[in-house]
C-alpha positions as CSV (number, residue, x, y, z in Angstrom):
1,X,29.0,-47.1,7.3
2,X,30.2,-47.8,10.6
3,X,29.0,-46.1,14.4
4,X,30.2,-47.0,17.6
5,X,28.4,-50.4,19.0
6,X,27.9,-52.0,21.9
7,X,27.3,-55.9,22.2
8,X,24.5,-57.5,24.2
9,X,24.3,-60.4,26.1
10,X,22.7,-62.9,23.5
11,X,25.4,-65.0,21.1
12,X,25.9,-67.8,19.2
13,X,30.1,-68.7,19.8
14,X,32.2,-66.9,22.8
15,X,32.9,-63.4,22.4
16,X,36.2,-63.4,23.2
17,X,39.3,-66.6,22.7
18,X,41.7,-67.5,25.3
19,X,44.7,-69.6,23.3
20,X,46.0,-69.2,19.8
21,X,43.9,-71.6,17.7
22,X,45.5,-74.4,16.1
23,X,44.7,-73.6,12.5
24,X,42.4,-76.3,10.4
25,X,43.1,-76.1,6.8
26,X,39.3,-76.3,4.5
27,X,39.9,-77.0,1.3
28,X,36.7,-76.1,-1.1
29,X,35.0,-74.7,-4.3
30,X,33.5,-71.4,-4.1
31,X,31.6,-70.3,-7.3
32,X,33.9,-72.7,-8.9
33,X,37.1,-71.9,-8.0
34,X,39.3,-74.0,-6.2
35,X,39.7,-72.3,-2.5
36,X,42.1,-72.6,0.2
37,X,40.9,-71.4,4.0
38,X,42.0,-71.9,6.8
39,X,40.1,-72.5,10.3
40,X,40.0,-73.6,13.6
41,X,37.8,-75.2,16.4
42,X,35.1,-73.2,18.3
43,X,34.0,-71.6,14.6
44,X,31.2,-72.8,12.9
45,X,31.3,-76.1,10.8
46,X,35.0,-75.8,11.2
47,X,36.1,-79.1,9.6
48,X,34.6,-77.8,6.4
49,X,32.3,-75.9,4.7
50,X,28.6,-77.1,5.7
51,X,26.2,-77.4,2.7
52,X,24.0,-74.5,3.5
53,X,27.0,-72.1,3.2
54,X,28.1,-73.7,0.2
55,X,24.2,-73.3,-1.5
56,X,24.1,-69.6,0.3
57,X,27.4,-69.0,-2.0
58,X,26.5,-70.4,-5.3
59,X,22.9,-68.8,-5.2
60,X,23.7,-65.3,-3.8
61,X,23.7,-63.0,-6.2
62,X,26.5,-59.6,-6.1
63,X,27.5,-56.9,-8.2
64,X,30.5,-55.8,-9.5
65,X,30.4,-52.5,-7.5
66,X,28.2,-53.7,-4.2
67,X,28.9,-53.2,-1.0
68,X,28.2,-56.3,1.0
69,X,27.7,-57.4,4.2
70,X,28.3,-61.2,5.4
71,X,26.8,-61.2,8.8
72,X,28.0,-63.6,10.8
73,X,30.8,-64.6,8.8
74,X,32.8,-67.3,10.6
75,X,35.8,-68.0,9.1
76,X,34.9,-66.1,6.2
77,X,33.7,-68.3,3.0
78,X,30.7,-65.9,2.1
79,X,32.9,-63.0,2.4
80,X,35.7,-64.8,0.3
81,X,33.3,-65.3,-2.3
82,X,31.6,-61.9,-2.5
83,X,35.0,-60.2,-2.6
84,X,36.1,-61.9,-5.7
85,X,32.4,-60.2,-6.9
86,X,32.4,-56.8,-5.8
87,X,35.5,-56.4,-7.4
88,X,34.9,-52.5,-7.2
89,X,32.7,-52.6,-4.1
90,X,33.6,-53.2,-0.8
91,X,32.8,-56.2,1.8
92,X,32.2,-56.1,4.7
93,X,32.4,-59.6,7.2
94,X,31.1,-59.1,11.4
95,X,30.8,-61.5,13.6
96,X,30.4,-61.4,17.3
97,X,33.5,-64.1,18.1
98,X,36.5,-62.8,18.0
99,X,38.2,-66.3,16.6
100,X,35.8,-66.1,13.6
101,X,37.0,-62.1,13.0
102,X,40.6,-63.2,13.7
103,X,40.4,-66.1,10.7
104,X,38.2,-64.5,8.1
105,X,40.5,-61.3,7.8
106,X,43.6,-64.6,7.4
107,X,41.0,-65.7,5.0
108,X,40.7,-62.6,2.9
109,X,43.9,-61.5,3.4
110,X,44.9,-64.1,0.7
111,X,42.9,-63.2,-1.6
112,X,43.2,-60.0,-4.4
113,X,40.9,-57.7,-3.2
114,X,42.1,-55.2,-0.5
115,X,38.7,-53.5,-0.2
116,X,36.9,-55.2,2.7
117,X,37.0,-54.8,6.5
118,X,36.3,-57.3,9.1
119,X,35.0,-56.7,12.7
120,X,33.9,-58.4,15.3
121,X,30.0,-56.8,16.2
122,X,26.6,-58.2,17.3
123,X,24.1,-58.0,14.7
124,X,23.8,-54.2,13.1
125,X,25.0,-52.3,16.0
126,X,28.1,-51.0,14.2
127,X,26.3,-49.8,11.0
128,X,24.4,-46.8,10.2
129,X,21.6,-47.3,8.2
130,X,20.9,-47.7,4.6
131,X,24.9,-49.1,4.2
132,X,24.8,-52.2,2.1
133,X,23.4,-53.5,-1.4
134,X,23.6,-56.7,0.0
135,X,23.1,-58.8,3.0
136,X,23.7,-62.4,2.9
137,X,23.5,-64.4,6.3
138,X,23.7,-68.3,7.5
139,X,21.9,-66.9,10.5
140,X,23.0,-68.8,13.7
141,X,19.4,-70.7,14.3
142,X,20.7,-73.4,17.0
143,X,21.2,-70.0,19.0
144,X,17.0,-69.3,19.3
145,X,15.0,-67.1,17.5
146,X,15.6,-64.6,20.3
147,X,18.9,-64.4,18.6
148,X,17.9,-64.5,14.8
149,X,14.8,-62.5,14.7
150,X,16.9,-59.3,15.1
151,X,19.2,-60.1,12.3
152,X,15.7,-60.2,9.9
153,X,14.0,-57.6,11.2
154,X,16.9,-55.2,11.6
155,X,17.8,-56.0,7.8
156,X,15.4,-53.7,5.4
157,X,16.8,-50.9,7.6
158,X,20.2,-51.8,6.4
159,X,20.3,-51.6,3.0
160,X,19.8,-49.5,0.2
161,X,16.6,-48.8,-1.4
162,X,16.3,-51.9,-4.1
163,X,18.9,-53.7,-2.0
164,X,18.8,-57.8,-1.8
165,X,18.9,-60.0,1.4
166,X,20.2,-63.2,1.2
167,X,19.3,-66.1,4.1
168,X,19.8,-69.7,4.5
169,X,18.0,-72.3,6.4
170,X,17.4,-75.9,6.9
171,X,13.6,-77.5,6.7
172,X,14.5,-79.4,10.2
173,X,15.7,-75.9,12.1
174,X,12.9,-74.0,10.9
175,X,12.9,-72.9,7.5
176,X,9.6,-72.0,7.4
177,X,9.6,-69.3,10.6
178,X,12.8,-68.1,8.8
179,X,10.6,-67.2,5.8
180,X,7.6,-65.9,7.9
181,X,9.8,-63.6,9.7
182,X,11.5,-62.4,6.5
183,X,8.3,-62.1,4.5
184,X,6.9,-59.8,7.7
185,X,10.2,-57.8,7.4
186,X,10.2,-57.2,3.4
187,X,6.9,-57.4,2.4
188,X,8.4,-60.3,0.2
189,X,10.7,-63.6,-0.1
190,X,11.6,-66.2,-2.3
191,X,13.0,-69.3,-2.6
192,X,16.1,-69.2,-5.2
193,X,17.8,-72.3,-4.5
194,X,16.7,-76.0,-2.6
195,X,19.4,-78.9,-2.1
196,X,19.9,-80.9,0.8
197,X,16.8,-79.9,3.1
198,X,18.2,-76.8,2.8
199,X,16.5,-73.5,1.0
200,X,18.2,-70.5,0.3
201,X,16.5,-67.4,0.5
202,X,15.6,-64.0,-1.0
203,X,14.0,-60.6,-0.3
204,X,14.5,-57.0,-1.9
205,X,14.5,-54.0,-0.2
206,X,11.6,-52.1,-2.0
């Protein structure tokens, strides 16, 4: 699954922390359970979960024995999720801060499953190809498409023939690119879920 990697210049939150974070605790519902995280300034939406994550989670779909891959995890709420799905897969969360690697393997550390692996990584450049059933991304857009449009086009390479990639995106960032860049990528993608300005996409590996 995994190859040595090296990390480019382009990110969305520092590479590295400096201090211990003070930790933040989120309290939320994923897939409607009742979830305790924890998290910590200089982390995405780190006050709470924002509402594209939480549409992202309730529309993605996983199987019992996928392997997933939340790119870009934060503090970890997709991977949370999908781990309490792929009950006999494996998850897989990356990120390229260091503070978001640090509190998503706190995150899943409390939970059951013992069959995922956190790293911090820029994009695919730890993964061999053809790794994952499933990608599911809240794809940093603030950061630029410069930043994004590898994490699309990059994906169909990932996974596994008949694998599903999973995307969210809101109207007023640029929902619409998102979908042209994804449809370019696949050959196809669908809206699954709307709420908020928000659309959460899909597209299948053919």
């Amino acid at each position: 699954m995994m190859r040595g990697h090296g990390v480019p210049q382009e990110h969305y939150f520092a590479r590295e922390t400096h201090s211990s974070p003070q930790l933040i605790p989120v309290r939320t519902r994923l897939r409607g359970i009742e979830t305790h995280l924890v998290s910590a300034h200089g982390v995405f939406s780190h006050r709470g979960l924002d509402r594209g994550t939480e549409l992202l989670v309730a529309a993605m779909e996983v199987g019992a024995e996928d392997t997933v891959l939340d790119l870009g995890c934060g503090y970890g709420a997709v991977a949370v999720a999908a781990a309490r799905l792929a009950i006999r897969g494996w998850v897989v969360a990356s990120d390229v801060s260091m503070r978001a690697v640090e509190l998503c393997r706190m995150n899943l550390a409390a939970q059951p499953s013992s069959r995922t692996l956190v790293l911090q990584a820029d994009g695919y450049t730890a993964f061999r190809p053809g790794s994952f059933d499933v990608i599911v991304t809240n794809p940093p857009i603030r950061a630029g498409w410069r930043v994004v449009f590898p994490l699309i086009d990059g994906a169909p390479e990932m996974l596994r023939p008949g694998g599903t990639f999973f995307a969210v995106g809101r109207a007023r960032q640029g929902i619409d690119t998102l979908v042209r860049r994804i449809e370019g990528a696949f050959g196809n993608c669908e809206v699954i879920r709307r709420g908020s300005g928000y659309k959460v996409v899909r597209a299948r590996r053919g």
